[in-house]
C-alpha positions in Angstrom: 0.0 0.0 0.0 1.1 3.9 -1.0 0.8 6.4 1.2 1.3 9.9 1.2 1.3 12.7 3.8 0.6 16.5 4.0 2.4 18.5 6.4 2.1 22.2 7.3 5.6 23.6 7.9 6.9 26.8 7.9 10.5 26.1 6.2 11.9 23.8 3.6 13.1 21.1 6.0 14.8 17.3 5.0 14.0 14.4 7.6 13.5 16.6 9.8 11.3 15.0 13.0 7.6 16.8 14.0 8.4 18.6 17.0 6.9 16.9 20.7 3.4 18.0 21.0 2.6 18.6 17.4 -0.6 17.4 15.3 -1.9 15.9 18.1 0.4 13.1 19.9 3.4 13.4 22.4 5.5 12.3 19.6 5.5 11.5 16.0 8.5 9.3 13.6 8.0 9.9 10.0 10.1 7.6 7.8 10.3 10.2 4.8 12.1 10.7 1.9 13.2 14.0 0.6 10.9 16.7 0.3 10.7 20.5 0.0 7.5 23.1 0.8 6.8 26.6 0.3 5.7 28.8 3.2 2.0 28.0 4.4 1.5 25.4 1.9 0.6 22.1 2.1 3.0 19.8 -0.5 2.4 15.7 -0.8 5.4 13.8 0.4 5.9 9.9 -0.6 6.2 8.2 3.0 5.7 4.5 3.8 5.5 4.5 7.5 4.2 6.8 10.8 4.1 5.9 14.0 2.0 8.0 16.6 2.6 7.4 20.4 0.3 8.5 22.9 -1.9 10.6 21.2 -3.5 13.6 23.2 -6.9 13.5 21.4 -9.5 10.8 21.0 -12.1 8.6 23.0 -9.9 5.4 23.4 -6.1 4.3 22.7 -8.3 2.1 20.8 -10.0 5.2 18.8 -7.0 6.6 18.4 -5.0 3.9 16.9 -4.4 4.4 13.5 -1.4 2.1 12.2 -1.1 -1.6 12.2 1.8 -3.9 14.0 3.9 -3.0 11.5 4.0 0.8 11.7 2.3 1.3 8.4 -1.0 3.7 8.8 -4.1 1.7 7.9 -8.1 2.8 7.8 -8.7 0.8 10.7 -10.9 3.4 12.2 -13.4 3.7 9.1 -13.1 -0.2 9.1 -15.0 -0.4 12.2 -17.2 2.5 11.6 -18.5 1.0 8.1 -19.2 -2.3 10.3 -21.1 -0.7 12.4 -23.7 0.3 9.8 -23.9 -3.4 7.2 -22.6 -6.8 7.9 -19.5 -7.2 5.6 -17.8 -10.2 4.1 -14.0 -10.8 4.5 -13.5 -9.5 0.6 -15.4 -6.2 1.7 -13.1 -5.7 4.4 -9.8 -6.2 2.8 -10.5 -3.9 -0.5 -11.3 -0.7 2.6 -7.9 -2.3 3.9 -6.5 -2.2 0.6 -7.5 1.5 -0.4 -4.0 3.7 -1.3 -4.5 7.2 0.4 -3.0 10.2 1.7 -2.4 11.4 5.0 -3.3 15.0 6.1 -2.2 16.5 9.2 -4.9 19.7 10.4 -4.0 21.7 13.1 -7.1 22.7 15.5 -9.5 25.3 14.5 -7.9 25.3 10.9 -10.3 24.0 8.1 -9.8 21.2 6.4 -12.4 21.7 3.9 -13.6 25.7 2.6 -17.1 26.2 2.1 -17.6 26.2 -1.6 -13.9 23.8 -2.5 -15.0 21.6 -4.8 -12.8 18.5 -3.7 -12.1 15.4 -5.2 -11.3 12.6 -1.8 -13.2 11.1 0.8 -11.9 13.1 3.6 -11.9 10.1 6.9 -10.7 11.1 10.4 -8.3 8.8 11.6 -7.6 10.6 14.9 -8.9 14.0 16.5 -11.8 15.6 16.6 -13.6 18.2 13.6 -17.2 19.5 12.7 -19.1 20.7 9.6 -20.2 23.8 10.3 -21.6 27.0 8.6 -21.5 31.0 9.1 -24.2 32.5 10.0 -24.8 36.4 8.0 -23.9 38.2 11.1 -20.8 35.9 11.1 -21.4 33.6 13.8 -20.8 29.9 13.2 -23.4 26.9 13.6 -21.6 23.3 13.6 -23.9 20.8 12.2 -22.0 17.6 13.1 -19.0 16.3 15.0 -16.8 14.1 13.0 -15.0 11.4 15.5 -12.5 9.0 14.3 -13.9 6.8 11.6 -16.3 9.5 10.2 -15.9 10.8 6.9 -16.7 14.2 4.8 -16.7 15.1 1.4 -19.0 12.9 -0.3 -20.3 15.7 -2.2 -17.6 14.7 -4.7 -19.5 12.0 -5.9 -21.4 14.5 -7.6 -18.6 16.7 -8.4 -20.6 19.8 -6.5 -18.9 22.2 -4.2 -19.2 22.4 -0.6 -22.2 24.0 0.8 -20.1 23.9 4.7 -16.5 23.7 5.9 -15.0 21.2 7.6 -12.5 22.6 10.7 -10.8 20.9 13.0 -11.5 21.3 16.7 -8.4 19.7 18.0 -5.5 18.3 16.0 -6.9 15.9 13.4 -4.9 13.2 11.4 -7.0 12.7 8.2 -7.1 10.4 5.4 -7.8 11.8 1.8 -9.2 8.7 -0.6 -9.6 9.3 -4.2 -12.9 9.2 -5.5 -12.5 7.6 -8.3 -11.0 4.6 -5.7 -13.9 5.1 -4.0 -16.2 4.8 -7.2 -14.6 1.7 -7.9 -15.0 0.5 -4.0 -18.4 1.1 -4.4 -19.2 -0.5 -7.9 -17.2 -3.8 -6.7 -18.6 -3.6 -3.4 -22.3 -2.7 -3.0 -22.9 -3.1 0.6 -20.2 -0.6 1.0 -22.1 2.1 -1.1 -24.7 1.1 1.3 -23.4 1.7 4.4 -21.6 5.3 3.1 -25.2 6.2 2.3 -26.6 4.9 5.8 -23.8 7.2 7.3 -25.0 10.3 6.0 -28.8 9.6 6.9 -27.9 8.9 10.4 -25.5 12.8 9.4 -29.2 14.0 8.8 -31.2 12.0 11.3 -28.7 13.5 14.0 -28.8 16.9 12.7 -32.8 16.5 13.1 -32.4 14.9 17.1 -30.8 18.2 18.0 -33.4 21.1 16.0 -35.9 18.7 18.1 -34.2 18.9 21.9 -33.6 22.8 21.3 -36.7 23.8 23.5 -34.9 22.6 26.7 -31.4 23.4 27.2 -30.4 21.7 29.8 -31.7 18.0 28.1 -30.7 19.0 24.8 -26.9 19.4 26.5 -28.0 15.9 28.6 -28.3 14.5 24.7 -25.9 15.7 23.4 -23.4 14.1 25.8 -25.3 10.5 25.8 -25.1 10.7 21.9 -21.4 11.7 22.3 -21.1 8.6 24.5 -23.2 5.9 22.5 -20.7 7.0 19.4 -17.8 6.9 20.9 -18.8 3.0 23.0 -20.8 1.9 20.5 -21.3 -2.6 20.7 -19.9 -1.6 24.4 -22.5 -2.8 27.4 -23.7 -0.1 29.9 -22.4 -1.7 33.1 -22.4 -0.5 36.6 -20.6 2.5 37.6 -19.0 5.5 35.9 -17.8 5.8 32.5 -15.1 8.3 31.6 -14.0 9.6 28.1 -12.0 12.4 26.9 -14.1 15.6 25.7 -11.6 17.7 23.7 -14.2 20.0 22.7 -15.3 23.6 24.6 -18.0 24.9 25.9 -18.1 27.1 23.2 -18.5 24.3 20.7 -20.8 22.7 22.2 -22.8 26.3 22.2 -22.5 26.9 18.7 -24.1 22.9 18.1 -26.7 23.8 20.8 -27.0 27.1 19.3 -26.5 28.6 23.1 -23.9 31.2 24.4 -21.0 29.4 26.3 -22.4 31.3 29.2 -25.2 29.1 28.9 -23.5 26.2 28.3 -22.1 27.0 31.5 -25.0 26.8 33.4 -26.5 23.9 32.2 -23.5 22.2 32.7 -23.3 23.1 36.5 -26.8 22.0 36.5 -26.1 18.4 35.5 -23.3 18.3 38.0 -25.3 19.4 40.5 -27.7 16.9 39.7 -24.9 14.3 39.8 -25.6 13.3 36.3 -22.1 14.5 34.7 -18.7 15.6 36.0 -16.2 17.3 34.1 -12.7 18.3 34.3 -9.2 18.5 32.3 -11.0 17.8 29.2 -12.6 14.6 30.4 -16.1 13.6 31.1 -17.3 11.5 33.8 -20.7 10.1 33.6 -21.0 8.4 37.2 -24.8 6.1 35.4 -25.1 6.3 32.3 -28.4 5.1 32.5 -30.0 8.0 34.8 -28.2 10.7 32.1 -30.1 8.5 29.3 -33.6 8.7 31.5 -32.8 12.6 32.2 -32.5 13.3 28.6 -35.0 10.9 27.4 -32.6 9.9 25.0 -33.2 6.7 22.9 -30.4 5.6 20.2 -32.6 4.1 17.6 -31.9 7.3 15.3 -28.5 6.7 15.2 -30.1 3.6 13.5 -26.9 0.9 13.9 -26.4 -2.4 12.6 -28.5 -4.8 15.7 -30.0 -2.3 16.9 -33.5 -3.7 16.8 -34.5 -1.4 13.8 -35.0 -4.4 11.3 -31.9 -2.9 9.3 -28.8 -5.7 8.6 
């Protein structure tokens, strides 16, 4: 498999090592050949193999795995989020497996996407956290969905039409760019693939509908919100006993302009649910002590999110 990678760096630069701390992990070996880049531009570079240690962002060390035993970065994470939606067979799985791609490095709050780019890959996170979003006239931003590891953006290039929303990255994001016309040719050989792409953007819309429903109570739709966060991020994982903790990386101000709420607001309703003993937060972690009094307090049932045995009648 062929890999490439797109780095933002200020200086032409030759084997040179990312710096502690950068894109996202404590420390990251690239094994790359030479290359050279302009200022502020992002230039391919042939690389075969990247290994990420103890990366800052993610749900899981599990989530945020994104290279095999060998070193070599693999799709891993879009693997398990396309099983999640269809049953595949063995041949499915090893032609995602087998997909050539490019690796792109965002730093947080940069976009990875521009409203109105017409692009021409299927943009899947591999690690970090980003969000479609769109400006409001009086230049205030709406995001429309959070993108976790495994998601993907920019199917409008199937039919070649710009982007109506950007795509920014809300903490350091390590991206893979697939070709469409590898993806065409996925699909066409693959049917059930095609299917579950499709399934993934209804359950994009079905989402986007969940939370213009929950905005007449602020305080559930937040409670929602962060038992939607948590069935995404533990999906095929059993509710047991006791708290469950995941990392947040997100702020309150992101979650506002999801909620459509101030992050005053957000605030509040967050002190609320602590008070309640329903959530706890700190250092970018969230701490849900029952998952199952949350789920009651924001009435929140997971059949939109409409996942493979989840009693919806869908294989």
């Amino acid at each position: 498999m062929t890999t490439g990678i797109d780095l933002l760096l200020p200086d032409p630069c030759y084997d040179v090592p990312t710096p502690r701390g950068a894109f996202g992990t404590d420390q990251v070996c690239l094994d790359l050949r030479l290359f050279s880049m302009s200022e502020n531009t992002l230039i391919p570079v042939n690389a075969r193999r990247a290994t990420h240690v103890k990366p800052r962002f993610g749900s899981s060390p599990e989530e945020c795995c994104v290279t095999g035993h060998d070193g070599v970065v693999t799709l891993r994470p879009f693997l398990r989020k396309l099983t999640q939606l269809v049953q595949l067979q063995s041949g499915d799985a090893d032609a995602v497996e087998l997909l050539q791609f490019k690796i792109a490095q965002v730093a947080r709050q940069r976009d990875a996407i521009a409203r109105g780019e017409t692009v021409s890959y299927l943009y899947v996170v591999l690690e970090g956290w980003a969000a479609r979003y769109s400006l409001r006239p009086d230049g205030t931003r709406r995001i429309t969905g959070f993108l976790l590891p495994g998601d993907f953006c920019g199917i409008h290039a199937v039919c070649h039409a710009p982007m109506d929303h950007a795509i920014v990255a809300l903490t350091d994001c390590t991206l893979a760019k697939i070709e469409l016309t590898q993806v065409e040719a996925l699909v066409s050989d693959s049917p059930i693939i095609g299917r579950a792409l499709w399934y993934a953007k209804l359950i994009d819309e079905a989402i986007l509908r969940t939370w213009l429903l929950n905005s007449s109570d602020a305080v559930r739709t937040l409670a929602h919100l962060l038992c939607e966060l948590d069935a995404r991020l533990h999906h095929g994982t059993e509710i047991e006993a006791g708290p469950r903790r995941f990392d947040l990386p997100i702020t309150q101000e992101q979650i506002g302009d999801a909620l459509g709420l101030t992050s005053v607001h957000i605030n509040r309703c967050f002190r609320h649910l602590r008070e309640a003993g329903l959530v706890d937060i700190g250092q970018g972690r969230l701490t849900i002590p029952d998952v199952e009094a949350l789920r009651k307090a924001a009435a929140f049932d997971p059949t939109y999110l409409h996942w493979r045995g989840d009693g919806s009648g869908r294989r």
